[in-house]
N, C-alpha and C positions, 0 to 999 in steps of 0.2 A: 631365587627360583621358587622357594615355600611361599614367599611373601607374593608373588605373582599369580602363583596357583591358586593360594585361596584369594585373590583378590577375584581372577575370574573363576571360582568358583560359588563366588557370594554373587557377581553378574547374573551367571547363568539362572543363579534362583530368581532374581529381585525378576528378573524379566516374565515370565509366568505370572511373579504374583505382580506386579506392573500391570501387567495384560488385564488381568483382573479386576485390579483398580479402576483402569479404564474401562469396562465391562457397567461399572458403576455412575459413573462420568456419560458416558452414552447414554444410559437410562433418566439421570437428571438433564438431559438436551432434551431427550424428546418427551418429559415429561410436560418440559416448560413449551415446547414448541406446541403441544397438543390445544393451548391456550393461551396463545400470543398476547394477547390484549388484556388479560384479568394477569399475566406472569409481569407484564410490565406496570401495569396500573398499581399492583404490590408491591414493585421496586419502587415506582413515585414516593408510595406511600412509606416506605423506609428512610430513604434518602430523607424529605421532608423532616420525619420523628427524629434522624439523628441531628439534623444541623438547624433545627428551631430555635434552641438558642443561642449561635451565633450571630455576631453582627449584621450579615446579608437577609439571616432569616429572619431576625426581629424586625427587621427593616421593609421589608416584604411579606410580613406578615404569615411567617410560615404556619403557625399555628392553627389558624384559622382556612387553612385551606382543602378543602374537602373531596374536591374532585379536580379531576384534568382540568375542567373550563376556568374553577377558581386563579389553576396554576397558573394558566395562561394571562388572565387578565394580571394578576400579581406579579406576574417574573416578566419584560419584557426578554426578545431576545437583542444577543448584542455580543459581538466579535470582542478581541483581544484587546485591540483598541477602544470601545467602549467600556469597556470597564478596567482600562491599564491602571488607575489608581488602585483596585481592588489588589492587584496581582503585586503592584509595589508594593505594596502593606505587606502580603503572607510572604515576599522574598524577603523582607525584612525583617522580618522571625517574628511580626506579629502575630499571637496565637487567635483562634476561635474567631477569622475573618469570615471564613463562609463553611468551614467545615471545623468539626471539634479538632483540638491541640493545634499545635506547630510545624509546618511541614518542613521537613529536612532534606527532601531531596525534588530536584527539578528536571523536567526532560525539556532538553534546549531543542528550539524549532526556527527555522527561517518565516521570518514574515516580508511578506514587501509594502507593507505601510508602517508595521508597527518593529522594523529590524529583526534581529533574534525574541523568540517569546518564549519566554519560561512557563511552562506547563509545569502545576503541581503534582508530585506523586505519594500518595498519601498510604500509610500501612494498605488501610481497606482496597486501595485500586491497587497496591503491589499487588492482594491477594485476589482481585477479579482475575488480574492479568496472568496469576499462576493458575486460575480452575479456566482460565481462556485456553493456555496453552496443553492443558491436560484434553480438552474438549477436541484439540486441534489434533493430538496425538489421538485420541480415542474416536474421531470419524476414520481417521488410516486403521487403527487397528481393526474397526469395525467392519470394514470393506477387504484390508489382507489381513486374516488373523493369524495370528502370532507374529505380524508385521514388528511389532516391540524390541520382540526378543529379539529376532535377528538385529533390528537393528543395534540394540544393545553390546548384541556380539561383533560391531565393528566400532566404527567411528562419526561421529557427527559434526557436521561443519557450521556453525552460526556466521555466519559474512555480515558484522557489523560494521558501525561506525566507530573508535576509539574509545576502551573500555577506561581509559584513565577519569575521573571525576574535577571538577575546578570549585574549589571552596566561592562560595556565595558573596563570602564578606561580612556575613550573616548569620553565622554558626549552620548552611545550609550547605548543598552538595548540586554541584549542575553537570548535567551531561548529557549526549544524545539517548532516547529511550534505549536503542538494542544495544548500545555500551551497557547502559545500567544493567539492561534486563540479561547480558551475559553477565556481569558481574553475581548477581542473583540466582545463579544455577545451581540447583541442590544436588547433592548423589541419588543416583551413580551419572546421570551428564554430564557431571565434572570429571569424571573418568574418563569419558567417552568424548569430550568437547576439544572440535579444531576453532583453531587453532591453538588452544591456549593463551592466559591472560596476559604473556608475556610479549607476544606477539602482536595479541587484539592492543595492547597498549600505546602500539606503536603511531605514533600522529599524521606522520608522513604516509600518503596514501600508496605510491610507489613505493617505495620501502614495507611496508605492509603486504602488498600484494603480493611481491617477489617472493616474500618469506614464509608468506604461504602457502605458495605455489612448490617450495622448497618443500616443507613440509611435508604436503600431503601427496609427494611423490612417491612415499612408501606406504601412502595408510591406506587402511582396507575402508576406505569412504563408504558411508550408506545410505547416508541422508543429509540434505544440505539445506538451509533454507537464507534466503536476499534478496536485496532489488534487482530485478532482470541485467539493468545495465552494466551495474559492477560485478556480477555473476559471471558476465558471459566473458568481462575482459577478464578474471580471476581463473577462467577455464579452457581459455586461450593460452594465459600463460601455463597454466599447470600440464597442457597438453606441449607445449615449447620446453619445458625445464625436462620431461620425461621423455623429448624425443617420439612422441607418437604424433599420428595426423590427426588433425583437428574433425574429420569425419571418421567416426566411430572410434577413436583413440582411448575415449574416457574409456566404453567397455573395455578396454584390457587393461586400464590402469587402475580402475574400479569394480570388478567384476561384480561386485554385490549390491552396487548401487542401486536404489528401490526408488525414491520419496524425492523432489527436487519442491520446495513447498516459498513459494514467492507472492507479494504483495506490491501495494505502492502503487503499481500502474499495470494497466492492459496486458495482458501476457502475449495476445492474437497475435501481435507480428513478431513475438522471440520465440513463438514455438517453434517454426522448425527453423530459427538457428538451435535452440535446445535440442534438439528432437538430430542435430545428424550429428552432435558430439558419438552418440553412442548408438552402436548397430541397430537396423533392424528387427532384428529378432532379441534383441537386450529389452523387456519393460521395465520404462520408467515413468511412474505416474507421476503428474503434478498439481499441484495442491494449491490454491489461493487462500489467502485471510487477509480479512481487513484489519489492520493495524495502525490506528495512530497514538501518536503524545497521548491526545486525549481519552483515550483507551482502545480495548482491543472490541471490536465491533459484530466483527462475524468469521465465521469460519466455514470453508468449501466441506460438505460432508459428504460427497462424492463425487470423486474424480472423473466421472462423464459427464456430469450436469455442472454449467459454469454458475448455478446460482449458488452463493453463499450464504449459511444460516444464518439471520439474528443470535445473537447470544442474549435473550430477553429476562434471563434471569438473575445475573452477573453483575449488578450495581450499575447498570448504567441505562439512563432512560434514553430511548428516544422521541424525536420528533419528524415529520417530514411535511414541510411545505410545499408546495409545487413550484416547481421555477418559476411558470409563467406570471405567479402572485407575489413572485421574492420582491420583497421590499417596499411593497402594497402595502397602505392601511388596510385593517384585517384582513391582513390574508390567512389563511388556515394551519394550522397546525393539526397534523393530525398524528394518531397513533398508527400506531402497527396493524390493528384490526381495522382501519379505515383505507388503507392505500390502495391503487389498484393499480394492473400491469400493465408496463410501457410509455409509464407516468415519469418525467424527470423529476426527483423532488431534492432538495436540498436540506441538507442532514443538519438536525437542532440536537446538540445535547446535553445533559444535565444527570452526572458521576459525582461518585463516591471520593471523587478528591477535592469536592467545593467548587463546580465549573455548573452554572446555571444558567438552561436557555442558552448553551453556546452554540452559534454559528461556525463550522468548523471548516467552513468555505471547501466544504467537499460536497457533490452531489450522487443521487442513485437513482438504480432503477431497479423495479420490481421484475422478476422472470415470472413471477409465483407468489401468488397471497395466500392459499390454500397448498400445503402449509409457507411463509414467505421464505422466498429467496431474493437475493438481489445481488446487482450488480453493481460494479463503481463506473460511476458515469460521468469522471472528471473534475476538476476544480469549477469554481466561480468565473474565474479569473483566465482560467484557460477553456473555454468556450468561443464559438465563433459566430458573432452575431455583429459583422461591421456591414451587412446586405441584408438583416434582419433574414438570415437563414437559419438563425437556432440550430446549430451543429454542434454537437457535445464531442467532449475528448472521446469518449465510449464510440461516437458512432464514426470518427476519422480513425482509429486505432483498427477497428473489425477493416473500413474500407481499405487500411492498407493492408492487414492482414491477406483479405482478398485478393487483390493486385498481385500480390507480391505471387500470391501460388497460382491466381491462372498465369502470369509472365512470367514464370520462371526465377523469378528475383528471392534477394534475402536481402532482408532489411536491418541494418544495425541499428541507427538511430534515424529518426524524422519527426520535421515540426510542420506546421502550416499555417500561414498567416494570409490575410487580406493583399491586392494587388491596390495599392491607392488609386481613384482617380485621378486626373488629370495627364497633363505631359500627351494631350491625344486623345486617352482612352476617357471613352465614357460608359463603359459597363466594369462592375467589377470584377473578379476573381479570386480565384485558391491560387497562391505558391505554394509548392509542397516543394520544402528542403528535404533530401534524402541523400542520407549516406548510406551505400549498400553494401553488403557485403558480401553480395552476385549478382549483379546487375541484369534486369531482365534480359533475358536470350532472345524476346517477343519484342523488344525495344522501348524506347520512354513512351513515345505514342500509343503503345499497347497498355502499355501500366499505366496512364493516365487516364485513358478508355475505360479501365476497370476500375478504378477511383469514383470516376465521377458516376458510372452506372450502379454501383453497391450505394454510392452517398443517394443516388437517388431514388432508390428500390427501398431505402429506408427510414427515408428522409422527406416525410412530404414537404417541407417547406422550402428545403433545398431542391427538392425539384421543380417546384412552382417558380422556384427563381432562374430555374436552368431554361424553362419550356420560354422558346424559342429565343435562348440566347437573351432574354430584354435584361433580367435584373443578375443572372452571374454567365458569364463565359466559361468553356471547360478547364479544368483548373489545368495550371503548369507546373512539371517537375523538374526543380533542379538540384542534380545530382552533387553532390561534394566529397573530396577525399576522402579516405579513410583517416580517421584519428582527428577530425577538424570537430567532432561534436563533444571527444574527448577534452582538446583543447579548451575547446570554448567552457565546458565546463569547470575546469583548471585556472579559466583566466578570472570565472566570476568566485572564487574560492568552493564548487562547491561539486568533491571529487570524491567518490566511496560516500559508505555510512548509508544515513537514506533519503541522500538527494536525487530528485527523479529528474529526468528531462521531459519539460514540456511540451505536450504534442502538438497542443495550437493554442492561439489568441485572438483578440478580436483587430487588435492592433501588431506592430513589426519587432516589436521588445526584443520578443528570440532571435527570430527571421535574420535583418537586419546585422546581430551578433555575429551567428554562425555564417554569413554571406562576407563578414570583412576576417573571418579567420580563413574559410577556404580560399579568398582571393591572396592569401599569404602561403599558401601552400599549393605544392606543385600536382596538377591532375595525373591520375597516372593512369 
């Protein structure tokens, strides 16, 4: 009982001076934001100083390069697979390939050309990734103050992928980023951290989930952060193990819950499944951040506006090309001070863990360049352009989000792929697979109405293709079981952690998948 008391007695302080910390941490945001473009241009310019003489920078000439335009002509860019020999080399404990020393630990990522990629993580991007998550903490507190401390005075849930590590082979360590980065939590979070490492260790993702769900049937939860879709099955069950309803349950089983802080993909259509866990009158704000392997990118610094800050001062450069140039001889690269809004562009980076000119096969969009915010506007790869309609994941995710509230509907998961031609048809179309978890009360007819009017209200090219029916037809929804996108996920191994589900493609890859699980399972 002594040894508890002063443990939360030492709590209750660090939280205050926490606060304060963070107080500190807001001020270096917005000091860097106040000059985007000279905050990044002196990241260039370090990065460059520290890995000059390494092999990639002797090689490329880093010494000799003066300005952004040098870099560019110097460094081409080039994905996982274009430079997979570089990345064999540093797994293989070769030191001083593209950044100073030897890197000892890797963040494992799915590729689908190049398999799993091992992303390096190097001391310096451990330490971006910790003033990233202070930065992350410090726009909540900035917005509820003393948000810290309370939360401090409960419990906090990280919903990772498997905190266990797999030796390299190579005197190195590989594992998914939010394993590692739960591993990596200094006090007092580790006082305050759900599940525990003992748990988060657990491989089996069912197994895992139950046990957590077990868990935090008695804990006073406060703040929880994961990818929406394992989130919501993890908050399902913890509302099943405590016997409460899945509409507004959590408020009594969490009463303190404040902060639900999510990444990876589009939030629009899990809001309000999120949003009827817990009463009406309970607030619960929620918080996006960009977060990948390749580092941690931006952070939401206020919870009414969806645009997310640059972290432009934090070791990591970026780049932004415009889609419509990707893959163009010269096409542009541009800074932070040249973007402007409403522009898709595809994200180029170049971090303090020896990753140069990388293609991270993620795209954005600007809300705001004064000061910038932006949004995540999907993969490469998952884009819809089989009727040259340039449909981004970002603008199918808002149109269901749409749908879903004028029809009454709640949406668990959905993808949307191309109708092939032929077999008859000679105009194309949208499938939209959707699993719902209320099916609109307005009917499919109604939600497909609002699909296609939201996709076209924001979408000129998709409506250019709609007007009068010649290049797409109004898209079709087909509805599927509950648990069939689960499955599907399950069948391709890729279950919890932060595997996201694809919203759309240009081709039936997903589609296809999820159409031969539902036809094995009974509609209900």
């Amino acid at each position: 009982m002594v040894a508890a008391g002063r443990e939360g007695s030492r709590l209750n302080l660090f939280g205050p001076a926490f606060s304060l910390h963070l107080k500190g941490v807001y001020r270096w945001m917005r000091q860097a934001a106040a000059d985007p473009g000279g905050s990044q241009r002196r990241v260039l310019g370090r990065l460059l100083a520290r890995a000059r003489t390494t092999w990639f920078g002797r090689r490329h000439g880093f010494a000799s390069i003066l300005s952004h335009a040098d870099f560019v002509k110097a460094v081409p860019i080039a994905d996982y697979v274009g430079r997979k020999d570089l990345f064999d080399r540093i797994v293989h404990g070769e030191p001083n390939v593209s950044w100073p020393g030897r890197v000892r630990y890797f963040a494992r990522t799915s590729g689908t050309t190049a398999g799993d990629k091992w992303i390096p993580i190097t001391p310096a991007m451990r330490r971006s990734d910790m003033r990233a998550g202070a930065a992350m903490f410090a726009c909540s507190d900035h917005v509820l103050p003393g948000s810290m401390s309370r939360m401090l005075g409960g419990r906090m849930l990280f919903l990772t992928a498997p905190t266990a590590l797999v030796p390299t082979g190579y005197g190195g360590w590989v594992g998914d980023l939010s394993g590692i980065s739960a591993r990596w939590l200094f006090w007092p979070a580790t006082r305050r951290y759900e599940p525990g490492l003992e748990i988060a260790d657990i491989r089996d993702w069912n197994e895992r989930n139950e046990k957590t769900a077990l868990r935090l049937r008695g804990a006073d939860l406060r703040w929880a952060t994961g990818i929406p879709t394992w989130s919501r099955h993890l908050f399902d069950r913890c509302c099943a193990v405590a016997g409460v309803p899945t509409d507004g349950g959590l408020s009594d089983l969490w009463p303190n819950f404040e902060v639900f802080v999510h990444g990876g993909a589009s939030f629009e259509p899990y809001r309000a499944t999120f949003r009827r866990y817990f009463r009406p009158d309970h607030r619960v704000r929620f918080q996006e951040v960009y977060v990948a392997s390749e580092g941690f990118v931006a952070v939401q610094p206020d919870f009414d506006d969806p645009g997310m800050e640059p972290l432009v001062a934090n070791g990591l450069f970026l780049e932004f090309v415009p889609h419509e140039e990707w893959g163009r001889p010269g096409a542009r690269r541009l800074l932070i001070d040249q973007v402007e809004p409403d522009v898709t562009y595809c994200l180029v980076v170049s971090t303090n863990a020896g990753l140069w000119a990388y293609d991270m096969g993620d795209m954005v969009r600007f809300v705001s360049v004064r000061p910038p915010r932006l949004v995540f506007a999907g993969r490469h790869m998952h884009y819809m352009n089989a009727f040259s309609e340039h449909t981004s994941g970002l603008e199918v995710s808002r149109a269901a989000a749409a749908a879903a509230e004028a029809a009454g509907a709640r949406i668990a998961e959905f993808t949307v792929a191309p109708i092939a031609l032929g077999d008859g048809r000679r105009v194309g179309a949208h499938e939209w697979v959707v699993e719902f978890e209320r099916p609109p009360g307005a009917g499919l007819a109604a939600f497909a109405g609002e699909l296609d009017r939201v996709l076209q209200a924001i979408n000129a090219e998709y409506a250019l293709k709609r007007k009068g029916n010649v290049g797409l037809t109004p898209p079709e929804v087909t509805p599927v079981p509950p648990g069939t996108f689960l499955e599907w996920m399950k069948s391709r191994g890729k279950l919890g952690g932060q595997h996201k589900v694809p919203v759309c493609a240009s081709d039936r890859r997903y589609a296809d998948g999820l159409l031969e699980v539902a036809a094995r399972k009974p509609v209900s």
